[in-house]
C-alpha positions as CSV (number, residue, x, y, z in Angstrom):
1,X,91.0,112.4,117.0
2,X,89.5,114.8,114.6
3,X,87.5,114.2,111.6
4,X,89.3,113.6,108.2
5,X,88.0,115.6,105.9
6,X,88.8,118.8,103.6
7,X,85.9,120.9,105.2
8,X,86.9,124.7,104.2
9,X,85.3,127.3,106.5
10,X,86.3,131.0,107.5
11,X,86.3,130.1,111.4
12,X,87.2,126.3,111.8
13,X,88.3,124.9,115.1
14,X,89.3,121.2,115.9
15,X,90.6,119.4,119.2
16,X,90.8,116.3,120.7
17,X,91.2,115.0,123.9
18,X,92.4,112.0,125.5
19,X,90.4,110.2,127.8
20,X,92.2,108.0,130.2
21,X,91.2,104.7,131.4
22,X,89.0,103.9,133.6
23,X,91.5,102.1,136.2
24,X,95.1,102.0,135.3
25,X,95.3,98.5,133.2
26,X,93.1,96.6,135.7
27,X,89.4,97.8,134.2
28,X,86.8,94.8,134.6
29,X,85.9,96.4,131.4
30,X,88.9,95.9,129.2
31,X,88.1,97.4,125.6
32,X,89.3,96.3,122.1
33,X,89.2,97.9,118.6
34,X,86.9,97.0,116.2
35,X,87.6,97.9,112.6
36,X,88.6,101.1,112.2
37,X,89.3,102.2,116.2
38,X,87.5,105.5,116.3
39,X,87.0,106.1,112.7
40,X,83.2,105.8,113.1
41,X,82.0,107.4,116.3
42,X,83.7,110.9,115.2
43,X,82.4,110.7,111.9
44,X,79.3,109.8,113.3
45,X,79.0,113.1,115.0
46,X,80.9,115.4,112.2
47,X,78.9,114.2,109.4
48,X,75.3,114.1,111.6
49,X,76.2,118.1,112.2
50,X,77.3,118.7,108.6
51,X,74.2,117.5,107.8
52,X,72.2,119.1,110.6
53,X,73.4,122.5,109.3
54,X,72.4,121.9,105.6
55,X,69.0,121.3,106.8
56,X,68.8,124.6,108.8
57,X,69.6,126.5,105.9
58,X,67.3,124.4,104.4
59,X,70.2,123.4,101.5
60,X,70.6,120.0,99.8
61,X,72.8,118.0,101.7
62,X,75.8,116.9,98.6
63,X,75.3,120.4,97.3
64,X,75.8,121.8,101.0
65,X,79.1,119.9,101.3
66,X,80.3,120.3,97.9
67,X,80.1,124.4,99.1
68,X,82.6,123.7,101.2
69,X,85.2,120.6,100.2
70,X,88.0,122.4,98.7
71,X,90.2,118.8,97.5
72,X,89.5,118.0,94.1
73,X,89.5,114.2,95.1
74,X,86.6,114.8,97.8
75,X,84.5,116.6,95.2
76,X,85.2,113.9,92.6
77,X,84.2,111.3,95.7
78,X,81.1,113.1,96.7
79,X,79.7,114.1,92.8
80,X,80.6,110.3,91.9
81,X,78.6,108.7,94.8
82,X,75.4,111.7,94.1
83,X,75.5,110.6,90.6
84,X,75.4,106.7,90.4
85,X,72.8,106.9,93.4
86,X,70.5,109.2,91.3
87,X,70.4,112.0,93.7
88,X,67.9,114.6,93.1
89,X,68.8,117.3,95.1
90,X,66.3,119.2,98.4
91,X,66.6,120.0,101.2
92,X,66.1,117.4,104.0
93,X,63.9,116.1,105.8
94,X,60.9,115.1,103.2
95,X,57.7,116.6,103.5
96,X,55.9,114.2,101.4
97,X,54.8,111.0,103.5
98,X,52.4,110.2,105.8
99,X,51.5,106.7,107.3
100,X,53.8,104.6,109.8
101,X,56.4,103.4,106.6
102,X,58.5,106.2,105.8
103,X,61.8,106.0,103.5
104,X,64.3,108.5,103.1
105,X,68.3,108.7,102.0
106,X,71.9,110.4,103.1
107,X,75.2,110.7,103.1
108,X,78.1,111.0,104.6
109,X,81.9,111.2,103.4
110,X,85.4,110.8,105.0
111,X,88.9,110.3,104.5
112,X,91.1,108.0,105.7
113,X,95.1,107.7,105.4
114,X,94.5,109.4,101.9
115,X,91.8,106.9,100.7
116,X,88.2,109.1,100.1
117,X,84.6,107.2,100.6
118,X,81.6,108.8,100.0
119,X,78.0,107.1,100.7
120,X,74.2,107.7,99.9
121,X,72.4,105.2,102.3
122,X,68.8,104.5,101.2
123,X,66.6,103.1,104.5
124,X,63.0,102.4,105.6
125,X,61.5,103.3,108.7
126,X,58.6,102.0,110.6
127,X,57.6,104.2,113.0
128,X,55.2,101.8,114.6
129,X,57.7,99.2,115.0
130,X,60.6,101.6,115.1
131,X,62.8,99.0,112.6
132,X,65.2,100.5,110.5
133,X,66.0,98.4,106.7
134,X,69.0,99.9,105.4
135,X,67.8,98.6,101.9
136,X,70.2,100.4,99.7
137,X,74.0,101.7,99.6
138,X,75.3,103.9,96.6
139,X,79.6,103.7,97.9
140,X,82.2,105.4,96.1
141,X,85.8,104.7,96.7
142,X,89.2,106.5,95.9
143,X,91.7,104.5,97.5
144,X,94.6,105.7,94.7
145,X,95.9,103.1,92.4
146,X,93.7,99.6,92.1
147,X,95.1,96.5,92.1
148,X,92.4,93.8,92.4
149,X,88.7,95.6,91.5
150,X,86.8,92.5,92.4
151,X,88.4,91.9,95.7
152,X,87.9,95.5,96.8
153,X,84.2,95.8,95.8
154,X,84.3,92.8,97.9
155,X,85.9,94.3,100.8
156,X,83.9,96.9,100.1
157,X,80.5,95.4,100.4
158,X,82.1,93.3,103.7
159,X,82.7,96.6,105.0
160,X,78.9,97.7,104.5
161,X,77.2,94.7,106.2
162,X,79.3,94.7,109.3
163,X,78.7,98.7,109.3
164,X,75.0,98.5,109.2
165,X,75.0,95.6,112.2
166,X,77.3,97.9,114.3
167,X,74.9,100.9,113.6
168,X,71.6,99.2,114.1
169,X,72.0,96.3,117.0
170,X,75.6,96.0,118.3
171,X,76.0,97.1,121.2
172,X,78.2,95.6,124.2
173,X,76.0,96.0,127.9
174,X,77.4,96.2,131.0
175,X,76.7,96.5,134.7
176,X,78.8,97.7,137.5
177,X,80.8,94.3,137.8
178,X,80.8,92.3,134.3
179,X,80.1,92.6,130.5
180,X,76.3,91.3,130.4
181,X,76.4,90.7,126.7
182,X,76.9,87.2,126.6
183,X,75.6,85.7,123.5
184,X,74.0,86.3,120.6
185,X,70.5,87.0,122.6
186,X,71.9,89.7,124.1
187,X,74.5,90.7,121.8
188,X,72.3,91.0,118.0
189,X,73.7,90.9,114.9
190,X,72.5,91.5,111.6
191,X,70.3,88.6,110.6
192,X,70.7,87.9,106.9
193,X,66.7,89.0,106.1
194,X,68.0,92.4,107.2
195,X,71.2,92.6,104.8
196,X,71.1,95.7,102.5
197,X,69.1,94.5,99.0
198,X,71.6,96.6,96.8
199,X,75.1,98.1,97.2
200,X,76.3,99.4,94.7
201,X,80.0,100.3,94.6
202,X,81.6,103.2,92.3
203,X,85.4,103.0,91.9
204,X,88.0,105.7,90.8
205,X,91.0,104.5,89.5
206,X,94.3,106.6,90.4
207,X,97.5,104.7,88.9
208,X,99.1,107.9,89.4
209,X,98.6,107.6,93.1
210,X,99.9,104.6,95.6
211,X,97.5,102.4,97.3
212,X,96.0,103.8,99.9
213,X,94.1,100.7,101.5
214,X,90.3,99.7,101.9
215,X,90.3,97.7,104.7
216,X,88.2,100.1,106.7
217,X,87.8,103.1,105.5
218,X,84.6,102.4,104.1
219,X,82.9,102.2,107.5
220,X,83.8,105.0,108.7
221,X,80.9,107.5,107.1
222,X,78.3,104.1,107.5
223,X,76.4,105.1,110.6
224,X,76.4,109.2,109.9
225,X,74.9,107.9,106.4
226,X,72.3,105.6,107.7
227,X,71.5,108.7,110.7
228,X,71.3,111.2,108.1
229,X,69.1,108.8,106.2
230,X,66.3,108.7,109.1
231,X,65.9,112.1,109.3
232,X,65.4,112.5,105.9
233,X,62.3,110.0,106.2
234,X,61.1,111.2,109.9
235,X,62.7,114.5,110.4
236,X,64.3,112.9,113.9
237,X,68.4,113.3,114.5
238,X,69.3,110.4,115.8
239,X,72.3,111.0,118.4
240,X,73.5,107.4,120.1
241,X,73.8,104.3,118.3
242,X,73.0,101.7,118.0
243,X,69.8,102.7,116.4
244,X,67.8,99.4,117.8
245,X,63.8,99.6,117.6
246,X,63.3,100.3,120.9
247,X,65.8,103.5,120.6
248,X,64.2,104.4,117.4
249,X,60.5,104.4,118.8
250,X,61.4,106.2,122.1
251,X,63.4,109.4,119.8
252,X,59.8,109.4,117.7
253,X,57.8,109.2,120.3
């Protein structure tokens, strides 16, 4: 697939291609979805590189994006998540730590079968330990007409915690026979000391529009938020997920 976005440029390509499997229906290594199949690896990569260009023009990230989204429902998405996160807008990465704790923030924005979702991810790095707290979530949500505003800030929020455990420890090992990921040793989860301490969720009401879901679309930008939050604070691009300790440490190192 391609990313779902309005991205306006004068010379814009997109493809996609189709991988087939690995043995015709008879791989030891049977996949299954998780929520939203696809959604967040190509995000993952278009929103890391939208980012990665803001920075070498040296541009504010939102200010950078909001150059070039043309939909006036993206750059209500993207102006609503910048202002109830308190986004003061520079370039990225900072230049104004030191020391082995380090904090920084991004985002990242997609669509989804019309639904928009914009985040600002707010994380803390220790570069000696190389954990990742992904302390803080600024969401906002455009999902058309609302029907129950408690139970999708709740969905909403679910969304967030099982996005930050699939970007920083899930991760499914193999070897050339079986699935070695066996239990919960070595297949982590978020524990619950690690759970975000805010999310903060900013709805835009549409009655004019149908309901457009929120099941998943807001994991799909989760991981390129949290990425583009770590090179804010260390000036690293993080390129595979999950980002675990050890795989933080060794792309500082």
């Amino acid at each position: 697939g391609v990313p779902a976005e309005s991205y306006v440029f004068d010379n814009k390509r997109t493809v996609w291609e189709t991988i087939p499997p690995l043995l015709d229906r008879s791989s030891p290594l049977r996949s299954s979805h998780l929520r939203d199949p696809v959604g967040p690896q190509i995000h993952f990569a278009s929103e890391s590189f939208i980012d990665e260009v803001a920075a070498a023009l040296h541009l504010d990230p939102i200010a950078f994006r909001l150059r070039h989204v043309k939909d006036p429902r993206d750059i209500a998405i993207i102006k609503a998540a910048a202002e109830r996160s308190g986004w003061q807008s520079r370039p990225s990465p900072r230049k104004d730590q030191t020391g082995s704790k380090v904090s920084g923030r991004g985002m990242a924005y997609a669509q989804r079968n019309g639904t928009r979702v914009a985040i600002v991810a707010e994380v803390d790095v220790d570069r000696s330990t190389g954990k990742i707290w992904a302390r803080k979530f600024t969401v906002a949500h455009d999902c058309g007409q609302i029907i129950n505003p408690d139970g999708l800030k709740m969905t909403i929020e679910g969304n967030i915690v099982q996005g930050v455990s699939r970007t920083l420890w899930e991760e499914v090992k193999f070897d050339s026979k079986n699935v070695t990921s066996v239990d919960w040793m070595t297949y982590p989860i978020l524990d619950i000391t690690e759970t975000p301490a805010e999310v903060h969720v900013a709805l835009i009401n549409r009655p004019e529009l149908p309901p457009s879901g929120a099941g998943e679309p807001s994991i799909r930008p989760l991981a390129a938020a949290i990425a583009n939050a770590i090179f804010d604070a260390t000036g690293v691009r993080m390129r595979r997920v999950p980002f675990s300790p050890d795989r933080v440490k060794q792309a500082l190192s």
